[in-house]
N, C-alpha and C positions, 0 to 999 in steps of 0.2 A: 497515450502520446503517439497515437499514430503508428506504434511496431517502431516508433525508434526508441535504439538504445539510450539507456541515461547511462554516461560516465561518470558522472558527479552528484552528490544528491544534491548541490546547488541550483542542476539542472531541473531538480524537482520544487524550485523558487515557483510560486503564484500556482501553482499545481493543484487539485484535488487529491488529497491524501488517504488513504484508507486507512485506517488503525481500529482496534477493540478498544471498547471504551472501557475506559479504566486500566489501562494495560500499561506497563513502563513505555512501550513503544508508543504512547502516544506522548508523551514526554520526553522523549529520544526525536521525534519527530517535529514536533516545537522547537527545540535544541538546535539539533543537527538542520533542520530544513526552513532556512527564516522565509517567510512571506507563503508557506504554503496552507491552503485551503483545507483544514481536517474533516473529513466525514468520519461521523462516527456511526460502528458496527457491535452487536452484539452477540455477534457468531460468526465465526471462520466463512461458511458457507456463503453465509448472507454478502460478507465483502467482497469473494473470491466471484459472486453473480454480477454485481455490480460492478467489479473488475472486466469483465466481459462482455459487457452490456456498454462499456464505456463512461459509464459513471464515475468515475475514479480513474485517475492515469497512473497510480501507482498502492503498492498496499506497504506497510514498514511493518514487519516480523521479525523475529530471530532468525539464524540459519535454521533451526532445527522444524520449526514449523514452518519454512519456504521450501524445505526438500517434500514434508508431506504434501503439501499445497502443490508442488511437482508433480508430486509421482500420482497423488488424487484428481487432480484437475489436468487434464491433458490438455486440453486447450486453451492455457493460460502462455 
């Protein structure tokens, strides 16, 4: 999204969505983010490149695996 902030996950409406397939968050992302475009990933890594690469404007995880995704991916 260009380095800007989303305030709202509304804002991630018509968006490219990252999620693991099969994962509750891609059902959480269906839910919560109507109109958005899901890609689906079969591993952390795989999204978090595609994240970077611009493929994706956003990835939907839990807290707990966006702090590893933090503290492993530095240039996210």
């Amino acid at each position: 999204m260009d380095d800007a902030q989303v305030a709202l996950l509304e804002d991630l409406s018509g968006k490219k969505v990252g999620v693991l397939t099969g994962s509750v968050n891609e059902s959480n992302a269906k839910q919560y983010i109507p109109g958005c475009q899901l890609q689906y990933f079969n591993a952390i890594p795989d999204m978090v490149a595609a994240l970077s690469a611009g493929r994706v404007d956003a990835i939907v995880e839990d807290e707990s695996t966006q702090r590893f995704m933090l503290r492993q991916y530095t240039d996210l």
